[in-house]
N, C-alpha and C positions, 0 to 999 in steps of 0.2 A: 118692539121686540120684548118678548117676556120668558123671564126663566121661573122654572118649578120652584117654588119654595120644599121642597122634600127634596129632591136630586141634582137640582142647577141645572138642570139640562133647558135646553130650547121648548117652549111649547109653542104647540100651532095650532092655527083655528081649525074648528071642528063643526059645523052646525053653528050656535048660538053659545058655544062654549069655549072654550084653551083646553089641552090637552097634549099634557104629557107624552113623549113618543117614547121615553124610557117606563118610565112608571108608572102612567096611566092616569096624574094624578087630573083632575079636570077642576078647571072653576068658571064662573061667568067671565063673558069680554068683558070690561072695561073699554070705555067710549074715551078716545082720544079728545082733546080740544086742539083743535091748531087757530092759532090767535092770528087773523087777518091785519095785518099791516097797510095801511094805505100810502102809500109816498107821495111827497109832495114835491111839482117840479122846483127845482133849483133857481136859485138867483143868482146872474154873474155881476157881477160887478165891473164897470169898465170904467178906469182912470186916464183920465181926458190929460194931454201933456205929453209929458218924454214918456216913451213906451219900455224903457226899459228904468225905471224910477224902482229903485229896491233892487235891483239885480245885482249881483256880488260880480267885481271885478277880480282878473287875472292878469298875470303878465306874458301873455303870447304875443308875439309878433303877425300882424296882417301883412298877410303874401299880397294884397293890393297897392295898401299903400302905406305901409311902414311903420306905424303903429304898432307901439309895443301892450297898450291897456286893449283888454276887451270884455264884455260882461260874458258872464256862461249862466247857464242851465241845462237840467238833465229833464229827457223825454223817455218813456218806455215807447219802442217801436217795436217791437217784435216781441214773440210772446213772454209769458212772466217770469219764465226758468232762462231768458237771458239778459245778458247786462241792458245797463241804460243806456245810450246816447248821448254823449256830452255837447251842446252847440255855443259856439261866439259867438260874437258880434261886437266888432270892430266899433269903439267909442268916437272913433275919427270919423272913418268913410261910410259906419254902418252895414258893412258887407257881413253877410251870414255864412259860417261853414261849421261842419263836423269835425267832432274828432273819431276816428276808423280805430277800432281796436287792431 
């Protein structure tokens, strides 16, 4: 998008030119560059062991089996304008649940 240097207003293409829609004022396009990005596939990483190694523990109680420690993390499952997902997992039995807002 370009504005008039004399009026600020919006100019629009015209032919091979910009062109002022208040004032008339006109000058050559200017050729845009948009710079080509290539991405590169991602590497996961997978640590062989206890699957939940680094996971921050809570103190909730497991409705399985009594358990008061569990690890948590948060998941986006629904779109981006709403909350996260908070999930356990019981350090004992390993049972996985949500937390329901």
């Amino acid at each position: 998008m370009e504005f008039c240097p004399q009026c600020k207003s919006m100019m629009m293409p015209s032919g091979g030119m910009m062109k002022c829609r208040k004032c008339g004022f006109e000058k050559e396009k200017t050729k845009k560059i948009i710079e080509k990005k290539e991405f590169k596939e991602r590497e996961i990483t997978v640590l062989e062991g206890d699957e939940a190694a680094g996971l921050p523990t809570i103190k909730v109680k497991c409705e399985e089996c009594g358990n008061k420690t569990a690890y948590w993390w948060l998941r986006q499952l629904r779109s981006a304008d709403e909350s996260e997902t908070r999930f356990f997992r019981c350090t004992k039995c390993g049972r996985t649940w949500r937390e329901y807002d």
